[in-house]
Each structure stands twice: as C-alpha cells, then as structure tokens.
N, C-alpha and C positions, 0 to 999 in steps of 0.2 A: 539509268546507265551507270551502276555500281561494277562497272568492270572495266578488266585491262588487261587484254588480251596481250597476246604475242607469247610465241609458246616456250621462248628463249628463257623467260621467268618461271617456267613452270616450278613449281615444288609441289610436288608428288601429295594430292590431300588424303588425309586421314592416313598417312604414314609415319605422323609424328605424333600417333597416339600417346593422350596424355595419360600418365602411370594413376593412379588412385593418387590425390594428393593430400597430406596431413592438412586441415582446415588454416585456412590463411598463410599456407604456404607459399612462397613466392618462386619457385622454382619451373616456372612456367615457361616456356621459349621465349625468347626476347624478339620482341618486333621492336622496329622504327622506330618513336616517340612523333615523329612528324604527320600530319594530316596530310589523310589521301587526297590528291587534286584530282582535277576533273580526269578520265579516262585518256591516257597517251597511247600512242600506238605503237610497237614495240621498235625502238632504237636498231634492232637488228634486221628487220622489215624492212627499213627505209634505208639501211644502206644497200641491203640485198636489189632494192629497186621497185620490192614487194610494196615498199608505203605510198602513203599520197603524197606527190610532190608538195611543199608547203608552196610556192608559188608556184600557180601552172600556166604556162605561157602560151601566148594566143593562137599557137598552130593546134590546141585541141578541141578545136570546134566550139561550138555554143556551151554557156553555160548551162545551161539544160545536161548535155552530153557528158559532161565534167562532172557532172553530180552523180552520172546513174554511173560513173566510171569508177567515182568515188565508193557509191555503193558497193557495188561489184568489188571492190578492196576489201570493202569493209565486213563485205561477206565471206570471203577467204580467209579474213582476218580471225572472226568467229568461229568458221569451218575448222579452221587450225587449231585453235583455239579447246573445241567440242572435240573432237578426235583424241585430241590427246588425252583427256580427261576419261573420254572412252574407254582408251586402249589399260588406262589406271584401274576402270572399273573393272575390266574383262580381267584382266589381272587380280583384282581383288575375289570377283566371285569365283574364278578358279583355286585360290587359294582356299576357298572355303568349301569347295569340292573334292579338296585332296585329301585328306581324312576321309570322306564319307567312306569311297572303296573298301580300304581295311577296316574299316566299322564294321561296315557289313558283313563282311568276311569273317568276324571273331563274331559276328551275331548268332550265327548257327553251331555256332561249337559249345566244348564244356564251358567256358570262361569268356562269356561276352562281356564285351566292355558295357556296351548298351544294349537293348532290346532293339528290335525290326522298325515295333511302334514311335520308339524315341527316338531312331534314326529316322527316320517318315516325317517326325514331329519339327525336330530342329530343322531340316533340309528342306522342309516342302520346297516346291515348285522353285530352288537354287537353278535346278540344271537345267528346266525350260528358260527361264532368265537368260541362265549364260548363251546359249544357243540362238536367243533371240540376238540378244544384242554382237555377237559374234558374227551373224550371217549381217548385220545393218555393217559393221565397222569395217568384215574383208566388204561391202559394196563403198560405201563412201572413200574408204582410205583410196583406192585408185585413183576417183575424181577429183579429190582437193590437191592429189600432188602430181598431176597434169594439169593443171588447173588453165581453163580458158575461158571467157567470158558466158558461152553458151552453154557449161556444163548446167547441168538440172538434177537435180537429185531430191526434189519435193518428194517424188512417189517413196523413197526411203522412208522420210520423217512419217509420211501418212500411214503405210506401212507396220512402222515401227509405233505408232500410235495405234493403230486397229491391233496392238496385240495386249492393249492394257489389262486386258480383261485377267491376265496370268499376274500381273500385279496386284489385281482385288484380291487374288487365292492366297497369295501369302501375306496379303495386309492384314486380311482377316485373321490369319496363321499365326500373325507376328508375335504378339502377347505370351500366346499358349507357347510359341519356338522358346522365345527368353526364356521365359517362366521356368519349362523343360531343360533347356541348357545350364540353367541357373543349378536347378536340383542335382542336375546327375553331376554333375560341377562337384560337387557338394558332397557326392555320398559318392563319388570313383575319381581317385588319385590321378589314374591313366587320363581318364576324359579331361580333369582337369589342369594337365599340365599338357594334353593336345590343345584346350580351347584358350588357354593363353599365349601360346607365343604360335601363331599362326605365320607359313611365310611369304610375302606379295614378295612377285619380281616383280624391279623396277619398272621404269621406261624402257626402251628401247637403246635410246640415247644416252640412259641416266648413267652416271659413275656405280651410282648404289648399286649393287643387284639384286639384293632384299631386304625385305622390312618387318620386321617382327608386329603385328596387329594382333588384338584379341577374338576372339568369335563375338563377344557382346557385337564390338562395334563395326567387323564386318555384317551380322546380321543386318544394321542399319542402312545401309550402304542403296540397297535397292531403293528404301522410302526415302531417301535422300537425294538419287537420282532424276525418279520422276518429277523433280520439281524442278531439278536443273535442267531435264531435256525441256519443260513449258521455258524458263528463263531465256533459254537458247531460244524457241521457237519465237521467242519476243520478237529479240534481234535480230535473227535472220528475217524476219519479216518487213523490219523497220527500213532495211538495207538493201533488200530487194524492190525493182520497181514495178507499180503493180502491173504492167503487161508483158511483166516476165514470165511464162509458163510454168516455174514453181510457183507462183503467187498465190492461188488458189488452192495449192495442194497444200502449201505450207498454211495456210488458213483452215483449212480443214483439221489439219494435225493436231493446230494448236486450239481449236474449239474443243476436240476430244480429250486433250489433254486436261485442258482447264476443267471440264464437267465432271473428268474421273479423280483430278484432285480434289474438288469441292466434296465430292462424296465420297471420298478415303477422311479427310478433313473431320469428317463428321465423327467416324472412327476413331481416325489414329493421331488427329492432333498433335501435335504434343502440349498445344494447353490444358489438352486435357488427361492425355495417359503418363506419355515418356516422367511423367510426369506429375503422378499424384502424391499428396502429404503422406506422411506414414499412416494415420488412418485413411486411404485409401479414397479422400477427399481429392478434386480434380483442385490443381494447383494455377491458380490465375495473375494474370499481369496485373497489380492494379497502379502501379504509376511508374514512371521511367523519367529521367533528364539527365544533362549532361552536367556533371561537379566536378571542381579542381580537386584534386586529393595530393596530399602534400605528404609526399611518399620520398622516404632515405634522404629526408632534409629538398626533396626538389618537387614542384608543381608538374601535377599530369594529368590532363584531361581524361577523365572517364566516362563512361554512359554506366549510368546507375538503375539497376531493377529492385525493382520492390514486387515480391510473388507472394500469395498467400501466405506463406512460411518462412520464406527465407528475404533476404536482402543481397544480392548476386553484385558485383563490384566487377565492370566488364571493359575493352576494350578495344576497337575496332582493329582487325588484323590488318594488314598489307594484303592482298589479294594478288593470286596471279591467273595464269588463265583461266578463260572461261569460267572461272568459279564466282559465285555471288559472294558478296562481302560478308565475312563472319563474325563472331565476338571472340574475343581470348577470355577468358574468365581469369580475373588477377585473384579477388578470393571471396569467399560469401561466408555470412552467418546466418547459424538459422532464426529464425524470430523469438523461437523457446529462452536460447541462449546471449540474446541481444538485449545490452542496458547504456543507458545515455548518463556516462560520468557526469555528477554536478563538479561545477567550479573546482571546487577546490579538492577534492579528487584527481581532478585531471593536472597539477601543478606541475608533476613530472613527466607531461606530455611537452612534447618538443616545443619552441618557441615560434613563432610563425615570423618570417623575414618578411616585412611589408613592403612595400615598394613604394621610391617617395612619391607626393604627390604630384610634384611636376617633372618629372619621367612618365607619371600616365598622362599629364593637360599634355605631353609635348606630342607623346605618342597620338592623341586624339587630333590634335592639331594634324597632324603628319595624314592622318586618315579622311581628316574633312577636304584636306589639300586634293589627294588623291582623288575623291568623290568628284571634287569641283572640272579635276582635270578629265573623266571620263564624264563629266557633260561638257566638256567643252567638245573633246573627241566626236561625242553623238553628236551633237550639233554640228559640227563640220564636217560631217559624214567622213570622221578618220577612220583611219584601216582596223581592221577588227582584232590584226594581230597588236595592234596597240594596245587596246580597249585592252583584250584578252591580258597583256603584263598588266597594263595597271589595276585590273581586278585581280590579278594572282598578287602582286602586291600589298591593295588592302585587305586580303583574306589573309595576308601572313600577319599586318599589323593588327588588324580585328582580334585575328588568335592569339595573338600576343597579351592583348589586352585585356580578352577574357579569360587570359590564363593565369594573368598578373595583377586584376584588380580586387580578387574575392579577400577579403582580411576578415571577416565573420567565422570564427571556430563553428564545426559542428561535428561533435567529438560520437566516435561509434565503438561500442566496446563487445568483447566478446566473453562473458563468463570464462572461458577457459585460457583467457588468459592476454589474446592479443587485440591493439586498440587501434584505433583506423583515426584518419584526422580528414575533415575534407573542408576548403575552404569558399563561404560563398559571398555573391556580395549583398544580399537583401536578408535581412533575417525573416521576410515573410517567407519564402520560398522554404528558410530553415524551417520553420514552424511548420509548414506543408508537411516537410517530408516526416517530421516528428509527429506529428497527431495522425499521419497515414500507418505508420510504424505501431503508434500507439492503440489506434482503432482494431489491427490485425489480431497487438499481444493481448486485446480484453477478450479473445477464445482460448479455449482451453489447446495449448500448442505442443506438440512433442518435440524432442531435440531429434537428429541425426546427421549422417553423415552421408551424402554423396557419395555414389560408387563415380569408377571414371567415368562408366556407356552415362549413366543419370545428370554427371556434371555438363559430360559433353552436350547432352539429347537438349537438355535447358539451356545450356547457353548456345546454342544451335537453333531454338527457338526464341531467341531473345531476339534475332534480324527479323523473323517474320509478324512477331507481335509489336514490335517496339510502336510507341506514338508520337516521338521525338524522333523527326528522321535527320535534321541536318545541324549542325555545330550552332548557336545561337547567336550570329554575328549579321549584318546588313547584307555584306557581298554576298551572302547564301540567297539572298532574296531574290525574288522573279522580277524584272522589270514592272511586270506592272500591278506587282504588291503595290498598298500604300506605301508611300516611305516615311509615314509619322511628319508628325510637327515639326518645325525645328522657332522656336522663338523662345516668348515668355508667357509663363501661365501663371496667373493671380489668383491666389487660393486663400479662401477666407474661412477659417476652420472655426465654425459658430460653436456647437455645443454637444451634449451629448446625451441622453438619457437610455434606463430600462438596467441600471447597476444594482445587482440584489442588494450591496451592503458599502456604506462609506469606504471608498478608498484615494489613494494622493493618483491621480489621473494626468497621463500626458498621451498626444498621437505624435507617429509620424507620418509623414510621405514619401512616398517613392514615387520614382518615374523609370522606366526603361531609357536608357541610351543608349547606341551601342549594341543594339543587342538584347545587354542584361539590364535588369533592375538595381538600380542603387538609392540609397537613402538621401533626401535630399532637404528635409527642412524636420523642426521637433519644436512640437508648442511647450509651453513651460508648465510644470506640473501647478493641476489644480489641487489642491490640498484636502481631501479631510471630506466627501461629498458624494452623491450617486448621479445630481445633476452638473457635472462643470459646465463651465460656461467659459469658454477661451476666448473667442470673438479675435482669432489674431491672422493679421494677413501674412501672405509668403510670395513671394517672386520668384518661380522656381525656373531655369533655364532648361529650356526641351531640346534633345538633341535627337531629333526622328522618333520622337516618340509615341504611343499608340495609347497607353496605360495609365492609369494614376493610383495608387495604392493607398488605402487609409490603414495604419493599426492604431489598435488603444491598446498602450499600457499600463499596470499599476507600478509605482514607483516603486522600486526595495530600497529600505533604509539601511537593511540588518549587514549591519560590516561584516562579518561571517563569510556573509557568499560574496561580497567583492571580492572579483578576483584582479591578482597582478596583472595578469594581462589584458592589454589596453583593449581590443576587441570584442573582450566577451558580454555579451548583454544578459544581463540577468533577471530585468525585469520582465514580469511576467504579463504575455500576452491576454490581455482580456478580450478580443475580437480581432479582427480585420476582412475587410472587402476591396474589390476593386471594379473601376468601371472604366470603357473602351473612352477614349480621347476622339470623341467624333468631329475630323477636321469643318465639318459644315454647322455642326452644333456649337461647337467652341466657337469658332470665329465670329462673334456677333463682337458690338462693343458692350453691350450690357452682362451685366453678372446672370448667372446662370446656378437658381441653386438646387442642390442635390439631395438626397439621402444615402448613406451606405447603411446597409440592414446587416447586422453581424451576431453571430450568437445571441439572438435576443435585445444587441446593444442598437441604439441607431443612433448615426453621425452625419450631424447636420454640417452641411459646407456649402460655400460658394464658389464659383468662377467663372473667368473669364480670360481669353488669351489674345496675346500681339503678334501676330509674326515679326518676324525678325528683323525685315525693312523696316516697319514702322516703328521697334524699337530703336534702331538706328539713328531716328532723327533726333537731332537736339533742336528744340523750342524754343525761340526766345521769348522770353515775359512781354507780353503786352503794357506792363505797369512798370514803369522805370523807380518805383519804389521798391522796398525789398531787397532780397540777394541771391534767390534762387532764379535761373534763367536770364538773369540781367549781366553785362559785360563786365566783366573784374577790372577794369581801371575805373568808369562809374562807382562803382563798389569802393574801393579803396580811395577813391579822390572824395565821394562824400567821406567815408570814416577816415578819414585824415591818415590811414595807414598805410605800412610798404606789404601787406597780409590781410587778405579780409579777414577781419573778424572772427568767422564762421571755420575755418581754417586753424587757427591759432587755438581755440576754445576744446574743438574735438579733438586737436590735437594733444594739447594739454592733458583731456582728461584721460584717454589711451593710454598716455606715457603714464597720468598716474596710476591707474586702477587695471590697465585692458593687456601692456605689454607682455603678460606672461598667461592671457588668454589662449586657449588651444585653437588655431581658427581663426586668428583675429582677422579681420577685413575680408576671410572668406566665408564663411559662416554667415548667412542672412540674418540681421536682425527682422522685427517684428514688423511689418510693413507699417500697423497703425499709430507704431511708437515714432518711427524716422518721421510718418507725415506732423506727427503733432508737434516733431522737433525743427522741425520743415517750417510749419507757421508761428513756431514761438522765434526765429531766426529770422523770418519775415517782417515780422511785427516789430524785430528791436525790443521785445519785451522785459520789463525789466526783471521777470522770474527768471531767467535763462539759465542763470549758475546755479539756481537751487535745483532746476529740472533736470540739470543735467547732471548734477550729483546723486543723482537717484536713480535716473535712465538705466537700463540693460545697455551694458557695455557694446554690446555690438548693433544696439541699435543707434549710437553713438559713430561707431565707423561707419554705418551703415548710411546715414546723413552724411557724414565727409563723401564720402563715395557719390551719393546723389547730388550735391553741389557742382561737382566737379563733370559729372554726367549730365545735366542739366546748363550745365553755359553754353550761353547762345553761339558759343565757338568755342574748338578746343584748346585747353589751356597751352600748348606748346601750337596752334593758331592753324587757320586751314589754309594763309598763305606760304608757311614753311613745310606744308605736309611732303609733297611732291621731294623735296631734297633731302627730307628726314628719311624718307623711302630709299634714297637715291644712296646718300651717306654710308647706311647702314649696310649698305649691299657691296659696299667695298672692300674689298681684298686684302690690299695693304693696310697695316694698322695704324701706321703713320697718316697717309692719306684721309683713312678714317677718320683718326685721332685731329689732323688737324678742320675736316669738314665736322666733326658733330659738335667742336668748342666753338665755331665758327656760328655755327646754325645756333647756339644759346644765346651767342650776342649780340644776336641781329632781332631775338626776343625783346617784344615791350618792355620795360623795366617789373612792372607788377607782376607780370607773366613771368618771366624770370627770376623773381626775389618770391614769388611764391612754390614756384617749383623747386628751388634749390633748397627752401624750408622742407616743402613735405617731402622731398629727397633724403633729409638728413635724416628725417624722422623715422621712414623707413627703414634706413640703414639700422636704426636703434631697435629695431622691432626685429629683424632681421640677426641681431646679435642672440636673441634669448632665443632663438630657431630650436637647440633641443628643449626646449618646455611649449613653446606656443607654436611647435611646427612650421612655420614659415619663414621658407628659405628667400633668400633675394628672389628667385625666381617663381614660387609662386606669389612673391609680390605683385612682379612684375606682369605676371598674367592677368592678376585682378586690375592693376591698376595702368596695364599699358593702352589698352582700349578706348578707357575712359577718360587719357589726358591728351591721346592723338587723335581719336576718331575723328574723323572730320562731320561740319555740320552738312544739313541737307543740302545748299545748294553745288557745295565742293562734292558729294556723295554721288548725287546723282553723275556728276561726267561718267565715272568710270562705276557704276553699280551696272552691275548685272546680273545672275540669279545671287538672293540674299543670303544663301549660303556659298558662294563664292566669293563673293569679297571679302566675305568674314572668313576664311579661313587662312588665304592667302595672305591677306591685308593683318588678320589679328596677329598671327606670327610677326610678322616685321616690326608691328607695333611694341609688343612683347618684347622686342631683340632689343628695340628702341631704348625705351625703358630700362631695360637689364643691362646696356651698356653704360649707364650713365649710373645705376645704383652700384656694379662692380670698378667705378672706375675710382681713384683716390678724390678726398675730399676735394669740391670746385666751391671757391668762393669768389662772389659779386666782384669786391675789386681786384681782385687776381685778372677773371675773366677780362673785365672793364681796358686794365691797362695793358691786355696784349693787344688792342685791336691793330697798333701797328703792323705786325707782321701780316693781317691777311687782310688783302685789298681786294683777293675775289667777291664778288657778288652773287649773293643767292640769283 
C-alpha cells in the first residue's frame, strides 16, 4: 500500500522532466526530507464528506456493513485517484501525436523533415493507444463523478485489458522508436528542436496549462502505464467486496494484465534494456540499503544502489495520487570513475558532528518506553487509534536514531572531481558495500554519462528491483516477526586459525539493536602470529536482536594512515561472518560453541544467553565469607571500615591510570579478567595490589560495577525504592530537593558513606569528559540500574513483561542517579545534622 490518494495532491507526473544533469549535480526538485507514513486519505475527502468518518457511530449498522462502506470509499478514493492520472496520460500521448500530422505532411514533399518509414517507426501504434484509452476515460469519468454505491465499471478495466495486445506492438517497437528518434534527432535540427520541448496541457483543474516534456520520455509513458493500470487493479480489488459484481471482472482484468507484464518483462525490463552498460552488457541490481549521507553539513537518509556499473544515490519521493512510489536520483558515479579516498586523502572532507552518547541511550530509553506502552495497549485491548500514535511515534524516534547514530566515515569519490561522505554504524556493512564495489571495478568498466530518459528509466527501475523495501527500524516490523532477544549474551571468543602469514590480530562484535548493527565489544590484539588464541569473555547487551557478527582484523601500526579523525578505522579487515541469534538455540544455560568460516579464516567462539528477567536478579552468596553477593554492612563490620575494600581499591586505581580512558565504566572489560578479580576479592588474597596494577583498566571498572550488581540488595536498598521513584517524579525542586536529601538519611550509614564515596568519584571522572567521553549522564546510565535495581523479591510485585520494567523503571533510575551526581557537593555530616528539619517519614 505505497499510496496516497486524494486527487487534491495531485502534481502532474513526468511533468517535471528532469533536464540532462552535469554528474553529482544537485539541482534536482526538492522533496520533503521526512518519511512517508502509512497511506492517509486526502484531508480534502474528509471534509467534503467524501472520507471515512474516523469514528463511526452506531446508527451504521453491523460492522460487517461499515467495512464494505468503508470499502466502497476507498474505491472511489482510488477511482479518483486513477482518472486523473488518466486524463495526465491522454494528455501526454496527445502531445506526442501533435507533430506526427505536419511530419507527414513535409514527408511527401521536396524537404522532408523525416521519411514515411521514420514516421511509422517513432509513432507506431501512439494513436491506437490514445483512442483506446480515450474511449475507457469518457466511460469511467461519468461513473466516478456521480458516484453511488452500485456503480460497476469492471467491464471497462476488463475491456481495457483485452486490448493489451496493441501494447505488445509497440513494446516490441519501443527500442527500434528511441533508437530512430535518437538518430534523426541527430542528423535534423527541425526534428530536434520538435522532439525536445514537446507541449502537455495540464489538468483540467491545473493552474499550469502546459508543460514542456521531451519525446525520449514521452515515448516511455505507455510502458509505464501498463504497470500502473496492474497497481490500480491491485487496489480496487483489495476494496471491493467479493460479491460485488465487478469482483470477478476486476479479477479477470487483473490476471491479464499481470501475464502481459510478465511477458513484456522479459523484453523490456528495464534490468535489462532501459538499461544497458555502454558495451551493451544488461546492467543489474546487485545490492541496494539504506545509508546516512551527510550532505551540506546535515544527515539524510538515502536508499543506495549498486548496478553493474554505476553506484545511483537515490531517494524516495513524496508520492501523490494514485502513482506508485518513486526514487529521486540525488546523484550517481559510474564504477569506471569511482575511488575510495585513503585516510589521509580525505582530511579535507568535512568533519562529521557526532552525536553525544547519552542523547542516543536517552533517545533509546524514550523508544523502549513507547514499545512497553503499546503492549500494554495490546493487552488491554486499547483503541487502535492509540496504538496507531504510539507507533507513529516510535517510527519518528527509531528514524531519528538511525539517522543520528551512524559515526563510521565511508568516504566515495568521483575522478572528476566531487566526493560523497555517507555515514554508518557497523563497519561490516562498510566493508560489504566496499568489496561489492570492488568485485564490479575487477572488469574491464567504461566511464559515461547518463542522458536524462536513461537516468530517469534507472532510477524508475530502482522501485521495482530494490530488495531493501522498508526503513530499517522495529516499528516497520509485522507483529508477528520475531522481535529479537532482548537480555545478555556471553560470548567467549577462543581463537582463530587458516592466516597465510604472521600478523598482530584482533576481532570485534556486533549485534543489531534498533534496527541497525552496531559494534559492541573488541578482543585485544594478539601480536605477531597466524594461530591467536584470545580465549576472552564479553557481556554483550541485546536490544531485540536477531544477529551476531564476527570480524578479524589485522592491527595497523603505521602512524601514516592514522587518521585525526576519531571514527575512521583503518585496520584492515582480514574476514567476517555472521550467524542468525536463534532464540530457542541460544536459550539453554550451557555454552554453545560455534564456528564462523570466513575467507578461508575460521573463528572459534562460544555462547550462551540470559534474558533479561533473569539478569535482573540479584543473588545473594550463600557463603557469608567473601564480598561479592554478601550485605555491605557484614562487609565493612568485618573489615573494620566505613567503604568496602573492594570499592576504595578499584577506585583508587581508575583515578590513577583509568580516568582519562575513553569509555571508562562503559566499555566491557574482559569477562575472564573481572571473574579472576572477582575471586582474588573473595579470597582477601594477599596478591590483590600486584594484580591489580597490571589488570586492563576496564576490566578494573568492570569488577566495581559487578560488586555493586551483585549485592544481595541494592546499594540505595529495596526498602527506599518505591519513594526514590516517588521523589524523583516531583515537580517542584524544593519538594524534590527536600525529599531526595531526606531519602539519603534514612540510608544505612555504609550505604550511604559508600555512595557518597563513589558519587564523588564519579563526579572526578566526569570532569576529564572531553578526553574519556563520559558525561555525568552517561554515568549515570551505566551506574543508575546497578545502585537502584531492586532485588528479586521487591522485583517481582510490580515486573511484568521484562522489557517493561526495564525501560520505564531504568529511566527513573537514571534520573535517580543524575540528580544527585548534578547536585552540589553532599557530605555525611552536613546530611547528619539536618535531620531536624524533616520529621516526615518515608
């Protein structure tokens, strides 16, 4: 259903023939920037009276009745629709009729412009056309504008279908017409300053009265239509109910229709003709997706083709009636002429505006919230027009986000001069489109240049080939797609072999969120070797994910190609695979291991995943020795202190070596480094300062974080949760201000001299924000979860689906947190000696 009727939008198609354009020009019409939503019905319809009432109230009989009433709109709506488009076309083939006369007429004399043959040649079977559809448009135009429930007019379409056979005459025709108009184009002045500015009168209604077209792109017009009278026939089908008496005839129409495009198809493709390389090779799709391209300083979503020769940069017009949705062609290079800037090359390509990290966690937050709220709607059987905003809703935040998270350069350049920038967020994807690109340029390629009928005819063909049909976000998805994982996935990346020659080796991973792919963990490079051997764990968090991506890279050392800018990756991809996230295969408890087979490389891994509830729970230790899962005043009443331990130590060493980390506390360390730092903390072992001066710094936070994840209750307690919720949701700042200092001092004392430690800490980490990127707020995202969550048995009152609580509940939590790291320094006895003033009780 890529339409949107109502004929008040009409503009006039193939009236805004586009001129020949210099390559990478950008002077193209300006559409929208905004995604098309679902199919509306035209604003002017509905006040007319013509629309469906949005509610319709109970004097209209049975819902049954309502629906074929509905229909019967929506067929009108179409009919209205198809007519006009009609009266466009009738219009256009006349205009390509009005020359023939005086052609003919100088044929027979001393000084003909053309010859009988070439008039015969270019024109075939024009005027049966026009006469056909002339006799269908005076029948139909009557019926749709007396328009009454019982009107029928199948026998037109069927009609008008049994005459396709005068469409085979010139399909066959078509080639030899161009070809011939091309020539004499070519070699008479007169002919071609007639077959350029050809004139269509408007609409009826239109302002315009005419429009200057070329004969190229008239000639098109006819093989253009026969796909739009099937289109039509779709719809009126869909709309009509079946024991309506055109039902049958329109089913007829539209069986004819389809068997005569499938066998024109074979013909006149245009993956095949409109459409060949300059040596006269048939020009093919071979991959298509949708890239950010960071265009005059601003992100714009494109649909990208890739064709035997060229590389077409497209996107999706505004559609008005009854027309199928088209492509704008923004600007293509051909493959001959196409080279991919190294690094430092491209220095004087723009700078790319990243976008911070927690404006996207907030934005994604905002999108879980929303999901959460359309199951609660499905579940309470709510109104659909609910449903319906809050899916338009997260389709604008989705797009938002996959228009605002790509920061991956992949830079496109054109020999003759101008350089394209598109940005994405996986470099596997990068790599796709590069070794598709590269595979094409190892033929032998000519350069050229697109005429306008060639530019158009291809990207006219870019709606019927594409294999990317919808925007790559969740809300696009069917109900009853899978919706991906959403938890934790434990990924044990063993090793790797089948490297022809020693080199410094690292992988990463991707997972899908959202939509798109993004990078989400990196083993450390193995140095100097064909077999590495990593053996390191990851903890990767799944947000509806289906995918998990391996690549192997070789390390580059060579300062040369670092480039300044922080995005660009430069080492070089030695493999990558990926394999489907099967929720029944993954869900065991036991590890599950794999192989990815990649260019001859193979990578060995493990895993295994939690969903998301059973992350959620905090465990207490069964062993009241230790420090990990055991109660922090136990904890600190054995170690005589006001801070465990454990706290003070990873703290320390962050502040000395970690605080100008890039990443720091968000970035996963090594899973198997946290656990060995996990049981040297356990054990009280007396190595602990030597090990931890050597540990990878984040595998260092990465244990702080687990501690704190790990207590058998959370450190701000699960009997203050409910009013930490309550607080935080308050209005006044006063009120606020004196409920959240209120809610600290009704805190344990450990609990609180531990929290206002790693508060401060924060705060210091937070200061070096331009070098280690993290803002108080994405502090506070990593760390609000983990210090409020509540344990299992406070969980369970109010859990219900596990990505609902988490989304609703992780924001507040978050807010939690962030209001107390933005608020001025709080110290212990400050706190202590105001308790005078507030006598309320939690």
């Amino acid at each position: 259903a890529d339409f949107n009727y109502g004929a008040d939008e009409y503009d006039a198609e193939g009236n805004e023939e586009p001129k020949a354009l210099p390559e990478g020009s950008e002077t193209m019409p300006y559409i929208d920037e905004s995604p098309t939503m679902s199919p509306q019905l035209s604003a002017r319809g509905q006040e007319s009276g013509d629309g469906v009432s949005p509610t319709p109230t109970d004097g209209l009989g049975t819902g049954g009745e309502r629906e074929a009433g509905k229909g019967l709109e929506m067929r009108k709506l179409v009919l209205s629709g198809f007519l006009a488009s009609e009266e466009i076309y009738i219009n256009q083939l006349e205009a390509l009729l009005l020359p023939m006369k005086p052609l003919k007429a100088t044929a027979t004399t001393s000084q003909p412009v053309l010859t009988l043959q070439q008039i015969e040649t270019i024109f075939y079977k024009i005027q049966d056309i026009y006469e056909i559809h002339k006799e269908f448009y005076d029948s139909l135009c009557p019926k749709v504008q007396q328009w009454d429930s019982n009107v029928t007019m199948g026998h037109l379409f069927q009609k008008l279908a049994s005459q396709l056979g005068v469409y085979k005459a010139f399909v066959d025709n078509y080639k030899i017409a161009l070809e011939t108009a091309e020539k004499c184009s070519q070699s008479n002045y007169q002919f071609q300053k007639i077959s350029e500015e050809l004139k269509v009168k408007g609409p009826k209604d239109s302002k315009e009265s005419h429009t200057s077209v070329t004969m190229e792109a008239l000639l098109y017009k006819p093989i253009d239509r026969v796909t739009r009278s099937t289109l039509v026939l779709h719809d009126l089908l869909k709309h009509t109910p079946a024991d309506h008496p055109d039902y049958p005839l329109l089913q007829d129409a539209l069986r004819i229709s389809q068997n005569f495009l499938s066998s024109i198809n074979e013909d006149i493709d245009p993956r095949r003709t409109a459409v060949t390389t300059p040596k006269g090779e048939t020009r093919q799709l071979v991959k298509d997706g949708f890239l950010v391209e960071l265009s005059e300083g601003s992100r714009k979503l494109r649909h990208v083709f890739l064709f035997t020769d060229v590389l077409l940069c497209a996107k999706l017009k505004k559609t008005a009636v009854g027309k199928h949705q088209q492509y704008d062609c923004k600007w293509y290079v051909p493959l001959a002429d196409l080279v991919f800037p190294s690094p430092e090359e491209s220095e004087h390509c723009p700078q790319v505006h990243v976008i911070p990290d927690h404006e996207l966690e907030d934005m994604k937050m905002k999108i879980s919230a929303i999901k959460s709220e359309v199951q609660k709607e499905k579940a309470n059987k709510g109104q659909s027009r609910a449903i319906e905003r809050l899916k338009k809703k997260m389709f604008e935040n989705e797009f938002w986000l996959l228009l605002n998270s790509p920061a991956i350069p992949f830079r496109i350049h054109n020999r003759n001069g101008k350089s394209y920038l598109f940005l994405l967020s996986s470099d596997y994807e990068r790599s796709e489109w590069r070794e598709a690109i590269q595979r094409l340029q190892k033929k032998d390629l000519q350069a050229f240049v697109l005429s306008s009928v060639e530019l158009q005819v291809l990207t006219g063909s870019c709606f019927k080939l594409r294999t990317v049909h919808n925007i790559p976000v969740t809300s696009n998805k069917d109900d009853d797609e899978s919706p991906g994982l959403y938890g934790f996935l434990h990924v044990i990346v063993h090793s790797a072999k089948g490297f022809k020659q020693s080199a410094n080796l690292y992988c990463t991973l991707e997972v899908d969120s959202f939509g798109y792919f993004v990078s989400k963990a990196k083993t450390r490079v193995f140095r100097d070797t064909t077999e590495p051997q990593w053996n390191e764990e990851f903890e990767i968090e799944l947000e509806g994910s289906q995918s998990l991506r391996i690549l192997c890279y070789e390390k580059c050392y060579d300062k040369t190609k670092l480039n300044k800018d922080n995005n660009e990756i430069v080492d070089k991809i030695m493999g990558k695979g990926q394999i489907q996230l099967d929720p029944q295969a993954v869900q065991t408890k036991n590890w599950h291991m794999d192989v990815i087979e990649m260019n001859g490389i193979k990578v060995e891994f493990s895993m295994k995943f939690t969903s998301r509830d059973m992350s959620l729970k905090r465990t207490p230790s069964k062993k009241q020795t230790g420090v990990f899962g055991v109660k922090i005043s136990v904890v600190t009443k054995r170690e005589r202190s006001k801070v465990p331990y454990i706290v003070r130590q990873c703290i320390e060493e962050v502040e000395k070596r970690g605080i100008e980390e890039v990443g720091i506390y968000r970035i996963s360390g090594v899973a198997t480094d946290i656990q060995a730092l996990k049981a040297v903390f356990d054990a009280n072992n007396k190595d602990i300062l030597v090990m931890l001066s050597d540990m990878d710094i984040n595998a260092i936070a990465g244990t702080l974080k687990l501690y704190f994840r790990e207590l058998p209750e959370p450190l701000l307690t699960d009997r203050l949760y409910p009013a930490f919720m309550e607080g935080i949701a308050l209005s006044d700042p006063a009120a606020k201000e004196n409920c959240m200092m209120h809610l600290l001092r009704s805190l344990p004392d450990p609990n609180l001299i531990t929290f206002l430690f790693l508060l401060e800490h924060l705060k210091r980490v937070a200061e070096k924000e331009p070098i280690n990127k993290m803002s108080l707020h994405n502090l506070a995202t990593v760390f609000g979860p983990t210090l409020l969550r509540p344990s299992e048995g406070e969980s369970k009152a109010h859990l219900t689906l596990a990505s609902d609580i988490w989304s609703h509940d992780v924001m507040a939590q978050v807010q939690v947190l962030l209001y107390y790291l933005q608020h001025p320094p709080i110290s212990f006895s400050e706190l202590k000696r105001n308790t005078l003033y507030f006598s309320t009780d939690v």
